[in-house]
C-alpha positions as CSV (number, residue, x, y, z in Angstrom):
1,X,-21.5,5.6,5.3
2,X,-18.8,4.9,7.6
3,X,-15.6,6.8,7.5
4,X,-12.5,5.1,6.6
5,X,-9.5,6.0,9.5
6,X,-5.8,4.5,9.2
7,X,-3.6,4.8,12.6
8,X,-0.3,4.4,11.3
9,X,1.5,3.6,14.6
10,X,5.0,1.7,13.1
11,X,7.7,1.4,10.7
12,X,10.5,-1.2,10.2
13,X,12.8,-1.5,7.7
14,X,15.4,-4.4,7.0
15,X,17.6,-3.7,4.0
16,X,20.8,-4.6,1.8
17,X,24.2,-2.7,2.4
18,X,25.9,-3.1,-0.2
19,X,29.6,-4.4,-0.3
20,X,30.8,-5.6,-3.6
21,X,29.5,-9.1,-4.2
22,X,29.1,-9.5,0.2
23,X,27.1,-7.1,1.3
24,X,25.4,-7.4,5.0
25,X,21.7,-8.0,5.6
26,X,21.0,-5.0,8.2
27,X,17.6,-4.7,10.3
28,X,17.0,-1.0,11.3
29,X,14.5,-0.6,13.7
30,X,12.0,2.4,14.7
31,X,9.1,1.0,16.5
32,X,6.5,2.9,17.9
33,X,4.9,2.4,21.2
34,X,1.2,1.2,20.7
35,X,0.7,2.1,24.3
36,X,1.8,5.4,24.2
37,X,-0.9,5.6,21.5
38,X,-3.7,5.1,24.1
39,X,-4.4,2.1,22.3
40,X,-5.9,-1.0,23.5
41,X,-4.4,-4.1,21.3
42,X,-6.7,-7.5,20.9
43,X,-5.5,-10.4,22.1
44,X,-2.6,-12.3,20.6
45,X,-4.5,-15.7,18.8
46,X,-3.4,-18.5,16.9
47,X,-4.3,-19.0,13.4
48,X,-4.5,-22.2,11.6
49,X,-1.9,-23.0,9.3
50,X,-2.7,-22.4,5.6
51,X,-3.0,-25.4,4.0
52,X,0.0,-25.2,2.3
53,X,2.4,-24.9,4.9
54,X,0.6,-27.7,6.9
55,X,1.5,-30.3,4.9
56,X,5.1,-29.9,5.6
57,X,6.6,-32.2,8.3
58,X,6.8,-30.5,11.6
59,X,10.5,-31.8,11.7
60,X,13.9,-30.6,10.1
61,X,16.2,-27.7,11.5
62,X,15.1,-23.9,10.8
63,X,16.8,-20.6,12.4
64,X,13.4,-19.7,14.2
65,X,15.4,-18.3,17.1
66,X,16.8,-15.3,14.7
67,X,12.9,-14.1,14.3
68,X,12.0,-11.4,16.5
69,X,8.1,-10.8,17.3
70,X,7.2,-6.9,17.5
71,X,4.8,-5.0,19.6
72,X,1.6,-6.8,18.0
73,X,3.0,-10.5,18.2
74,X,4.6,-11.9,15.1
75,X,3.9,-10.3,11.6
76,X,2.0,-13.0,9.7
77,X,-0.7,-12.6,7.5
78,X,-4.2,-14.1,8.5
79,X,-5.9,-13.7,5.3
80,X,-5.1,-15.2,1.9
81,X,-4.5,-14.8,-1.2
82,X,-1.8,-12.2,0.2
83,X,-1.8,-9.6,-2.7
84,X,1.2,-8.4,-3.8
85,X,2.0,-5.4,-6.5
86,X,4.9,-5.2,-8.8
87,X,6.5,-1.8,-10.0
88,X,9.2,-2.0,-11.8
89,X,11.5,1.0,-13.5
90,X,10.5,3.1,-15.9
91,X,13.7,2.1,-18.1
92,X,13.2,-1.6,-18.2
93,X,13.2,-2.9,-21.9
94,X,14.2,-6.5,-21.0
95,X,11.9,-6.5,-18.1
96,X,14.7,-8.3,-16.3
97,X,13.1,-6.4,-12.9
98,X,10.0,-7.4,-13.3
99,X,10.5,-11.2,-14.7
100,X,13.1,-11.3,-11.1
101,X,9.6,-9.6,-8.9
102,X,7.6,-12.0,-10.6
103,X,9.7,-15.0,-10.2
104,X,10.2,-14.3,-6.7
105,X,6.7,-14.3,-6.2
106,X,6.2,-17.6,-7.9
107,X,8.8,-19.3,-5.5
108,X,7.0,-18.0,-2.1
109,X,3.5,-18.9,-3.7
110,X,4.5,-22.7,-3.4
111,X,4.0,-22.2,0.2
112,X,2.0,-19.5,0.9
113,X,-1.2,-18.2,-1.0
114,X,0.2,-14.7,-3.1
115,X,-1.7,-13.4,-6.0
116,X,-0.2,-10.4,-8.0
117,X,-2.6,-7.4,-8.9
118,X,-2.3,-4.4,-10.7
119,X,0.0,-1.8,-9.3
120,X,-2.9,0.5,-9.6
121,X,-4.5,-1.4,-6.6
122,X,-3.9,-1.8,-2.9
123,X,-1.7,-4.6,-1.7
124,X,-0.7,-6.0,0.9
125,X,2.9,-6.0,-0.1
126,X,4.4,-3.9,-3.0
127,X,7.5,-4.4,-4.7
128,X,9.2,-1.2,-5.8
129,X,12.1,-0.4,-8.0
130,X,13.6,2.5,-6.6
131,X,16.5,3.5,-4.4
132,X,15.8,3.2,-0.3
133,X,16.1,6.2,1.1
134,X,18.1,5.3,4.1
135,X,21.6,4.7,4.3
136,X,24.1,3.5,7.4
137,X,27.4,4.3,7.5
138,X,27.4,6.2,4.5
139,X,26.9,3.4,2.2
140,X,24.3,2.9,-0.5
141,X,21.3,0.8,0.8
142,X,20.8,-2.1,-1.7
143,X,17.2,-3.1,-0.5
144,X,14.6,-2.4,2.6
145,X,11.3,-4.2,3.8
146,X,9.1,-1.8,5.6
147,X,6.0,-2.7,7.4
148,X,3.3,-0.6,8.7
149,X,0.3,-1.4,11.0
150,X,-3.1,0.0,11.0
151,X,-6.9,0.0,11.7
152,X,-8.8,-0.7,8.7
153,X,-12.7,0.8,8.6
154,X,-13.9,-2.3,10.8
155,X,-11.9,-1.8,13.6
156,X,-9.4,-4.5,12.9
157,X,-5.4,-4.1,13.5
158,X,-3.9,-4.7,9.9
159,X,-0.3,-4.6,8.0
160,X,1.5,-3.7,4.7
161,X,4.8,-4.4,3.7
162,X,6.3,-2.1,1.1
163,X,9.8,-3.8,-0.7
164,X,11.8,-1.6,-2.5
165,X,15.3,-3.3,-4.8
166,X,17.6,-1.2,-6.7
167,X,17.6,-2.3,-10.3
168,X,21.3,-1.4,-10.6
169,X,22.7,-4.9,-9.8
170,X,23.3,-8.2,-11.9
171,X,19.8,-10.0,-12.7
172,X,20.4,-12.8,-10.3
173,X,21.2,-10.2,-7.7
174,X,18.2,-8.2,-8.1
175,X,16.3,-12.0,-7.9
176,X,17.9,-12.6,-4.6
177,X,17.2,-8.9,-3.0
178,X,13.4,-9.8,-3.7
179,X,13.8,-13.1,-3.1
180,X,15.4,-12.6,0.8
181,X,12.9,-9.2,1.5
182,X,9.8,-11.0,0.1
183,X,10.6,-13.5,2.8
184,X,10.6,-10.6,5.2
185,X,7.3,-9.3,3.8
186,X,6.1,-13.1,4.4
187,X,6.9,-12.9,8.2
188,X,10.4,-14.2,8.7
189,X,11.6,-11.0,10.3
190,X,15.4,-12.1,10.9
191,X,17.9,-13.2,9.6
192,X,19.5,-17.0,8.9
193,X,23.1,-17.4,10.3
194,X,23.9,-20.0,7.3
195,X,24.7,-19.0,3.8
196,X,22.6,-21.7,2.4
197,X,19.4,-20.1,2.9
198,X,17.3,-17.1,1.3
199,X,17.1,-15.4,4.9
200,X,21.2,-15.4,5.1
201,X,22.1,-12.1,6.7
202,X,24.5,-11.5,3.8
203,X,24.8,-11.2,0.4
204,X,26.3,-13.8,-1.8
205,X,28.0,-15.1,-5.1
206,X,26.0,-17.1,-5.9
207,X,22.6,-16.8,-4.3
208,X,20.5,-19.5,-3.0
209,X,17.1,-20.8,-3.9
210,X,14.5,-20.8,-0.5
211,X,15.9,-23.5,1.3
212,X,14.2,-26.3,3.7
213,X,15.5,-24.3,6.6
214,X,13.5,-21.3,5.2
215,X,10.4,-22.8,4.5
216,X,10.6,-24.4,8.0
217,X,11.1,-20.9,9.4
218,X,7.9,-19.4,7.3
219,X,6.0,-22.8,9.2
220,X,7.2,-21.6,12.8
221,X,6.4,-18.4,12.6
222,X,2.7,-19.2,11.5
223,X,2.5,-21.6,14.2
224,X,2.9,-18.4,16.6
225,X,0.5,-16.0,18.2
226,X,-0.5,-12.5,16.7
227,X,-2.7,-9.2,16.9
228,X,-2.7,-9.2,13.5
229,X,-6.7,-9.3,12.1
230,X,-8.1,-9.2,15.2
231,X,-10.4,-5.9,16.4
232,X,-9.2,-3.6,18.6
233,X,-11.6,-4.3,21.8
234,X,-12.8,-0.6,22.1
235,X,-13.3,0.3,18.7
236,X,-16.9,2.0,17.9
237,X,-18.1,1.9,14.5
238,X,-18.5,5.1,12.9
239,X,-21.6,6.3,11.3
């Protein structure tokens, strides 16, 4: 039977200050060397596009210039359905949390495959209703997307995302938090300079809807080369 080992090698979390009804969209960064690991990465490859995104026109403006690759290439997912699980509160009784998690998941799945599972099971990316833990400048942290990166039991350099949203905001507030970090989750790792997208590094009045400009983002970056799901060349099966 072959033992199951996880090398959890980086963390990155892009989050919500608040600000009233303008907060700022802050990326905080602590990436760990790979090399300093003594890890040899796979080569960066090109997947094809999923179906869904390749039926939309290569043309259009998008802000693909604000996305920033990491260590392993960019942070796209190679596999699909990309599973993602809801928690909500605990005190929820209108389950206005989890209708805005759910919702937010329904407006990504029109161009990527996502597929909700219980919150029981592993995911890919989970959605959390709980306070971030970090906090800059001494202000309360609205929201944060964290990703990690691991080996799974075949050898084969993986991700998670883990999005945690404060409940303690206006419903269409709370939609919008998920909204922008489950585009985060989804590989847009920046931020849009325009307020008329999803990805706009600040919060708001009235929040927008995924826009062209973001969807033609989420088609650049899975146009781009990756580690992600390939094996690490000097990994050994264990017995």
């Amino acid at each position: 039977m072959k033992r199951r080992w996880w090398v959890w090698v980086c963390v990155v979390a892009l989050g919500l200050i608040l600000g009233g009804t303008q907060g700022n969209w802050e990326s905080l960064a602590i990436t760990a060397n790979l090399t300093r690991q003594n890890i040899q990465l796979p080569p960066a490859v090109r997947y094809p596009l999923p179906p869904s995104l390749a039926q939309i026109p290569a043309t259009g403006e998008d802000y693909f210039d604000e996305v920033q690759p990491v260590e392993v290439g960019y942070l796209l997912w190679s596999e699909f359905p990309i599973t993602v699980a809801i928690e909500p509160p605990q005190w929820d009784p209108n389950h206005v949390w989890q209708r805005a998690a759910e919702q937010a998941v329904r407006e990504w799945a029109a161009y990527l495959p996502l597929e909700i599972v219980d919150s029981s099971l592993p995911a890919n990316i989970r959605l959390l209703s709980q306070r971030p833990t970090a906090q800059n400048h001494h202000r309360a942290r609205f929201a944060e997307t964290s990703y990690h990166l691991f080996v799974d039991a075949q050898g084969v350099l993986r991700h998670r995302c883990r999005i945690v949203v404060r409940p303690s905001q206006a419903p269409k507030f709370v939609l919008a938090a998920l909204r922008h970090e489950l585009g985060h989750a989804l590989g847009i790792w920046g931020h849009s300079p325009l307020p008329t997208d999803a990805l706009y590094f600040a919060q708001v009045a009235d929040p927008p809807p995924i826009s062209q400009r973001d969807v033609n983002t989420l088609r650049r970056v899975y146009e781009q080369p990756t580690r992600l799901g390939q094996r690490l060349p000097e990994w050994q099966p264990h017995g």
